[in-house]
N, C-alpha and C positions, 0 to 999 in steps of 0.2 A: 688614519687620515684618508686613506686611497678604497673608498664605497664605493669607486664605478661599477664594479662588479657584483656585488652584491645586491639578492631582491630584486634584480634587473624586470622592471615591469613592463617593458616594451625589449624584443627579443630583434635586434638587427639583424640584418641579411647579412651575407657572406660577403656581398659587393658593396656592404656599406664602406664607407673611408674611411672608418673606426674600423674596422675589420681587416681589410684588403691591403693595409700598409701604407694606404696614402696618406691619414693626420694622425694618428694613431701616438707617433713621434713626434709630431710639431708640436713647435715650443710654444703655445698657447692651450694645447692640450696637455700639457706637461705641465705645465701653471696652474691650470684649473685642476687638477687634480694632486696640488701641495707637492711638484715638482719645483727645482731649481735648472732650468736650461743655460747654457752658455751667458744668454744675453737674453732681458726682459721682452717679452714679445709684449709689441704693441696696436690697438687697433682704435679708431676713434667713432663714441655713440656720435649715431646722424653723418657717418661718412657718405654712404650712399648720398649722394646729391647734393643740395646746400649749396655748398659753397664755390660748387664745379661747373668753370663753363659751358661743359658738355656735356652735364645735367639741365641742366637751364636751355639750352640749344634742342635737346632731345626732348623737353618738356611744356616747349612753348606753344605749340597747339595739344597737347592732352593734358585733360586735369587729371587730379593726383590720382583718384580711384579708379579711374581707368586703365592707366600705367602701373599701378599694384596689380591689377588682375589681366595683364596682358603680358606673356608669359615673356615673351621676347625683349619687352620695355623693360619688364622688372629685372630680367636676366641683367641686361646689358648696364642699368642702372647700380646692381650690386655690384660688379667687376668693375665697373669705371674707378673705385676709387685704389684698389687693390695695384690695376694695371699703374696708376698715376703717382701714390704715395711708396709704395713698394710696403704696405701694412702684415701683419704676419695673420690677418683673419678679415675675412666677406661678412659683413653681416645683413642677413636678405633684406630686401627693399620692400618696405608694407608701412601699416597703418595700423594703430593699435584696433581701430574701428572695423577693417575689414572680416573680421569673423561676425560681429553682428551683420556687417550688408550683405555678407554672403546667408547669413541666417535669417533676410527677407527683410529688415529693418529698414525704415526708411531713413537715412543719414544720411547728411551734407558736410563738405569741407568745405567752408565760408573761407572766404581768403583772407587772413589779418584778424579772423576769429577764432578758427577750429573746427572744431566736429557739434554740428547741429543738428538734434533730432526733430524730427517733426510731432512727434506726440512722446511728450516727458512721460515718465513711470515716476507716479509719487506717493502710492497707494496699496494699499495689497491686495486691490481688487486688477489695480494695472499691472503688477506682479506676477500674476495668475494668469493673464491675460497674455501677457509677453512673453512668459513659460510658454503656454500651452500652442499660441500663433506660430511661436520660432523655435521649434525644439532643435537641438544641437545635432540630432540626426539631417536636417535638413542644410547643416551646416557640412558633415562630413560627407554630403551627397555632393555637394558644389565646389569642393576645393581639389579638381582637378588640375587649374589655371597653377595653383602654389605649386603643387607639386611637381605638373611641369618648367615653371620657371625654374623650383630649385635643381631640378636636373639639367637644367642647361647650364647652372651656376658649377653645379659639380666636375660636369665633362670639361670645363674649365680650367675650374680651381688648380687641378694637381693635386700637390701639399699642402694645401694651402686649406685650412679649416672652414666652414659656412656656418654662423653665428644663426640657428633659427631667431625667432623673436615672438614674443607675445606678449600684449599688457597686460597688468593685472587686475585682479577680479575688482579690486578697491577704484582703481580710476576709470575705469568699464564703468563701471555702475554710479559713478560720481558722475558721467558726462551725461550719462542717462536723467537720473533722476533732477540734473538741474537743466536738461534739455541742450546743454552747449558746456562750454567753459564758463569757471566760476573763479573768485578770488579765496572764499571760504569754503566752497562746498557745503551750507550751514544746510541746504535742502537733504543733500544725503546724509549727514552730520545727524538730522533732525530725523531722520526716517530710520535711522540705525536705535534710535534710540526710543523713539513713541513706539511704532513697531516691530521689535526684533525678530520675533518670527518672520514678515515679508522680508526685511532684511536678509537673516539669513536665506531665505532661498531666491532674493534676488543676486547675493554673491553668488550662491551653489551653481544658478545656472550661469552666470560670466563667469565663472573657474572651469565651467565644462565647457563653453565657448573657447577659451583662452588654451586648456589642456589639447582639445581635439586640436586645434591650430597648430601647435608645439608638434606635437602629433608626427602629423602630416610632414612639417618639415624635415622630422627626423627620419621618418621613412623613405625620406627622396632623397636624404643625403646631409642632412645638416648635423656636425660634428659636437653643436654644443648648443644651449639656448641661453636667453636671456629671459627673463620675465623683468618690466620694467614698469615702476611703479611711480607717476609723475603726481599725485596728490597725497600720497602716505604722510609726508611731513607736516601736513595740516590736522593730525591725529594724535591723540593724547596716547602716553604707551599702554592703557590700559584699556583704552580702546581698539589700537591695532591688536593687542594682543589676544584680547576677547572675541571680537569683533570682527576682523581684517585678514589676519592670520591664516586660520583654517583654511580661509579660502585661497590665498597666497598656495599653502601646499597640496592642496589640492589641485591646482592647476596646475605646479608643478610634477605631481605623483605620476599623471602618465608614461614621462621621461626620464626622471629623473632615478638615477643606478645604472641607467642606457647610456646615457652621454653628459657630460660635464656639465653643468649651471651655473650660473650669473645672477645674484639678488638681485637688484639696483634701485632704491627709491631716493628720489629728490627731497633734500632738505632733512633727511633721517636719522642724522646725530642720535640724536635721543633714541631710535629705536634698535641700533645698530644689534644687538644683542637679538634680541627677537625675529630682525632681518635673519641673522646668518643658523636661527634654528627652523624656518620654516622647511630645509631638509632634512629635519627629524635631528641632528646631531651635529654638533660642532664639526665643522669640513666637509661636510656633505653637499652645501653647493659657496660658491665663491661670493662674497660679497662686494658688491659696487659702491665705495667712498666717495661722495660728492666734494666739494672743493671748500666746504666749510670745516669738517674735521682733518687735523691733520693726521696723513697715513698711519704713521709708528703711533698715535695714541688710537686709533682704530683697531690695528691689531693686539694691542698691547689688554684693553677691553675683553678684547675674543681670544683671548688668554692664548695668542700667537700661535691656535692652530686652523684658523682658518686663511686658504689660501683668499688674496682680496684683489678690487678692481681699484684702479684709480692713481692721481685725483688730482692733476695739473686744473690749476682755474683757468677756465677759459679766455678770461679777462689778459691773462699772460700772451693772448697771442698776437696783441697789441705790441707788448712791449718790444723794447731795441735787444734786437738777438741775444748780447749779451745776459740781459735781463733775463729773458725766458732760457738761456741756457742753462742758467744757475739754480733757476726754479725747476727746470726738468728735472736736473740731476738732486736736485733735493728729495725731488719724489721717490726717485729713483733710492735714492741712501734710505730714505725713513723707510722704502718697502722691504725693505733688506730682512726685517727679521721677521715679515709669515714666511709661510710654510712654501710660497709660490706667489707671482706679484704679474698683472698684465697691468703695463701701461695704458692709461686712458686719459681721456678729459676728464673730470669731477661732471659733466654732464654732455649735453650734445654741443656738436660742431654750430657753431652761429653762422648764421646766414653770410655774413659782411666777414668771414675770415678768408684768408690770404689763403691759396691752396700751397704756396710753397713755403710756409711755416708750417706747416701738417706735414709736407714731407721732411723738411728741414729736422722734426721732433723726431721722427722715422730711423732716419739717419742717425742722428745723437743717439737714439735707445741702443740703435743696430752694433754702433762703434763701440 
């Protein structure tokens, strides 16, 4: 079960926080890697911001990409929610888009849209094109800003873990090739399939986008990552597995035996298996259960050895305490038999959520 060590492809420094004694033992690092700690560490996707008045206060004159890459803003915006929930893990403040605008791409975040390119890739003459304009060296030339934020995050933290983050190659390249958000992704859908060659090397290069990113975090201090895959559920399983996959570990290959991992794809029932082999082997990186499968039948699938994420529906945090109480600690029972269990959302924090039912969850995990 316990690979951290093993194959280790990126070699930390002695003053990492994996190294030096400061996460090393925290009970989220202890989780991700098919530990049992006293009490479930819990941390929530899309803490940073959202929901926080003083995310929102700190945000009201800067747009979003600018505060991703303003070392002090991102800093301050990953800690707000750690200082405010009392969570057992930071997870850095970013975009899954910003390794391509650091890589010279032109992208926009439309408000109430997403992420807008200005020239779609739909071709494999655009393919070629997009390669050879934005090579991913010109990406690891420019991520000075990440690395400094995440070291402001660290001198911080304490014991307290930093969640790198990176998207995956699959929804990278989904945002791309249909130029914004989409309902079906039928453009990349349809480009995976007329041409599989561009395909494959327009994943190749968003998984070296996505890796280099991972990268970086780890080296400034980040305890663990996520790779997080918000269109994978729109994919047949013989499609992410042919198709999606490779690139999935690939992205994660730079880090991954360095420091603990996080699958996570939206809507991925059906691929759940294939999620938790993209580390090469059952337990090798954690899997993130969204709020559609129930926990114990997730693990029970991944033949109960992979430690896993999740999977409170968001929708619970409406309901009257009692209500969400009863559903925490559900979660809580059914995680009982992997290997290691972090509590989560089944996906991100909603905009319109109560911050003191986020800590209220906090608290219940902690008790």
């Amino acid at each position: 079960m316990n690979t951290h060590t093993e194959n280790a492809s990126l070699v930390l420094s002695n003053e990492h926080p994996l190294n030096d004694g400061r996460t090393a033992a925290s009970p989220l690092v202890r989780a991700l890697r098919g530990d049992r700690p006293d009490r479930p560490p819990v941390w929530f996707m899309r803490q940073a911001g959202r929901s926080l008045p003083e995310y929102r206060a700190l945000r009201a004159e800067t747009p979003m990409l600018e505060a991703c890459l303003t070392p002090e803003l991102a800093a301050e915006i990953t800690l707000q929610p750690v200082r405010r929930h009392g969570v057992d893990a930071a997870v850095f403040f970013s975009d899954i888009v910003v390794p391509m605008l650091l890589a010279g791409l032109d992208v926009e975040l439309v408000a109430g849209r997403g992420p807008v390119f200005a020239t779609p890739v739909r071709t494999a003459a655009d393919v070629a094109r997009v390669r050879a304009e934005h090579p991913v060296e010109r990406l690891r030339e420019r991520l000075g800003p990440i690395s400094e934020a995440v070291g402001q995050c660290i001198a911080e933290l304490g014991g307290t873990p930093l969640i790198g983050f990176a998207g995956a190659p699959f929804t990278i390249a989904a945002y791309l090739v249909e130029g914004g958000p989409s309902r079906d992704h039928l453009r990349a859908r349809s480009l995976m399939h007329s041409d599989p060659e561009a395909w494959r090397d327009l994943l190749a290069w968003t998984a070296e986008l996505s890796g280099a990113f991972l990268v970086a975090q780890v080296e400034a201090g980040a305890s663990a990552v996520q790779l997080f895959d918000s269109w994978a559920g729109s994919l047949s399983l013989a499609d992410y597995r042919e198709r999606v996959a490779p690139a999935s570990r690939a992205a994660l290959a730079p880090v991954l035996g360095s420091v603990p991992a996080i699958h996570f794809a939206v809507g991925s029932g059906h691929l759940l298996e294939e999620i938790a082999l993209v580390g090469g082997e059952p337990g090798a990186v954690a899997v993130g259960v969204d709020w559609r499968t129930p926990l114990d039948e997730a693990i029970a699938r991944l033949g109960n050895r992979t430690p896993v994420q999740g999977n409170i529906d968001p929708a619970f945090l409406d309901a009257p305490p009692a209500v969400l109480e009863a559903h925490v600690r559900d979660v809580i029972a059914r995680g009982a038999s992997a290997p290691g269990h972090v509590l989560n959302l089944g996906h991100g924090v909603p905009p319109t959520a109560d911050p003191t039912v986020l800590t209220r969850i906090v608290e219940l995990a902690h008790a």
